[in-house]
N, C-alpha and C positions, 0 to 999 in steps of 0.2 A: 516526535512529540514536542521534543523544545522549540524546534523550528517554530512548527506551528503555531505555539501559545507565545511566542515572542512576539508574533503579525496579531493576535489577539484573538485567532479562533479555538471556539473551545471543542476539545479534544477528550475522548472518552477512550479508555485503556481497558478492554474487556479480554478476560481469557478463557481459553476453550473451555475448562470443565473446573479452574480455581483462581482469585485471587490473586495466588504467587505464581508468578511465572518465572523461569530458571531458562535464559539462553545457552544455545547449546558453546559456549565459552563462561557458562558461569555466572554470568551476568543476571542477577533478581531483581524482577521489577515488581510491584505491588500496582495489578490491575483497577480500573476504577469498580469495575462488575466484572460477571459472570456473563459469555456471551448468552446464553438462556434468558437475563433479566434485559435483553436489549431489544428495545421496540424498533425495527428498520423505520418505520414512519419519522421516526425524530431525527433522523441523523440526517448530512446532504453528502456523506460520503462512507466508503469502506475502503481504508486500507490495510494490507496485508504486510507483515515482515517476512523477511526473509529469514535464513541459515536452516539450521538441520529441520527445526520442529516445521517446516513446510509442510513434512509429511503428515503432521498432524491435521494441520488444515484440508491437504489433501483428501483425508477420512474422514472428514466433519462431514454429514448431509448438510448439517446445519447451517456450514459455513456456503459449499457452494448454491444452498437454496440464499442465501444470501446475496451473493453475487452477482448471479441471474434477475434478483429483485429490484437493487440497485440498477444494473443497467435497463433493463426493460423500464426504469422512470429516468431513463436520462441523467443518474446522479454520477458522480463520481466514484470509479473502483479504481483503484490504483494498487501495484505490487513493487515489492523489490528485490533482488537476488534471483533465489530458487523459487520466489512466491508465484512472479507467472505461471508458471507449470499450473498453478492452480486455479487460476483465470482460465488455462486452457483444457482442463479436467470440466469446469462448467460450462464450458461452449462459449466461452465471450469471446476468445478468440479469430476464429472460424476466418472470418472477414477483417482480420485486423491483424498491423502489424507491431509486434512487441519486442523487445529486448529480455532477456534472463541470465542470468550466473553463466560465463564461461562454462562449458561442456555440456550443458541441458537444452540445446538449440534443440535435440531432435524432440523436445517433448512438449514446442509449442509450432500452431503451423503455421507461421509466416516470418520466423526469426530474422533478427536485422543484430547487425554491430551497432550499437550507440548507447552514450552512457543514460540517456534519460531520451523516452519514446511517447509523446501526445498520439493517439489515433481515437479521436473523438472524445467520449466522455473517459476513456482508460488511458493509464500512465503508468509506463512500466519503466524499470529501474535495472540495472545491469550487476552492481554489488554495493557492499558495505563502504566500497571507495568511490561513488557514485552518489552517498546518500545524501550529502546534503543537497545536490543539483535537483535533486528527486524533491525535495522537501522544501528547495527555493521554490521549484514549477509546481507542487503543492498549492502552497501561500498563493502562489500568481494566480491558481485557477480559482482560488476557494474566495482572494481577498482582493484582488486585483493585482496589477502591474507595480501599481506604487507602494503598498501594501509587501510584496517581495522585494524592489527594490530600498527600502526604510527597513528591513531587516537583515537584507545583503550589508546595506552600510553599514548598520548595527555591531557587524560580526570582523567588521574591517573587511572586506575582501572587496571593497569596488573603490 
């Protein structure tokens, strides 16, 4: 999310069923909503985090009727870590090839090694040591080329 609002897009933070969300290391974030009050019409993308609560995603109807929504218009779905797995729970997968968390290759069907994976309008992500590549090719798809590279420099790394 920092990423993101540093290139200047705006960025909504909804959680499955509260406000507080608790990563599975502890980590509390204070959602903008409730994924319930979120209209798919307004947004040009969906991305998924990773670590334990994947499996929550995973359960959501809500989340993979989501998923399927976005790409059938062509928008942006993007995952990281364990989160593909749940790209490939809603069928986006099928024809495409993605990257996921060390050890969870067999639970998407076209697995590749790479830290960050474009295959059309989806971008998948390998782990939490991966995220900001994920979140630079974010920025690039959402804001442009120049747009990522003026927050790469931003960050010192070019």
């Amino acid at each position: 999310m920092d990423i993101l609002r540093r290139a200047d897009i705006e960025v909504t933070a909804a959680g499955l069923i509260s406000t507080m969300v608790e990563g599975s290391h502890k980590v509390r974030i204070i959602a903008d909503k409730k994924l319930s009050e979120v209209k798919t019409a307004d947004y040009d993308a969906i991305i998924l985090p990773g670590g334990k609560g994947y499996r929550n995603l995973l359960n959501s109807k809500t989340v993979l009727d989501m998923i399927r929504e976005f790409d059938k218009k062509g928008k942006l779905v993007a995952a990281i870590c364990a989160a593909p797995t749940v790209l490939a729970k809603a069928g986006i997968l099928e024809k495409r090839i993605a990257t996921v968390f060390p050890g969870l290759e067999k639970h998407i069907p076209r697995p590749r090694d790479a830290k960050v994976i474009v295959d059309g309008n989806v971008v998948t992500s390998r782990s939490p040591g991966t995220a900001m590549l994920f979140a630079l090719k974010l920025v690039e798809m959402l804001a442009g080329r120049a747009a990522s590279k003026k927050v790469r420099e931003s960050l010192a790394m070019e």
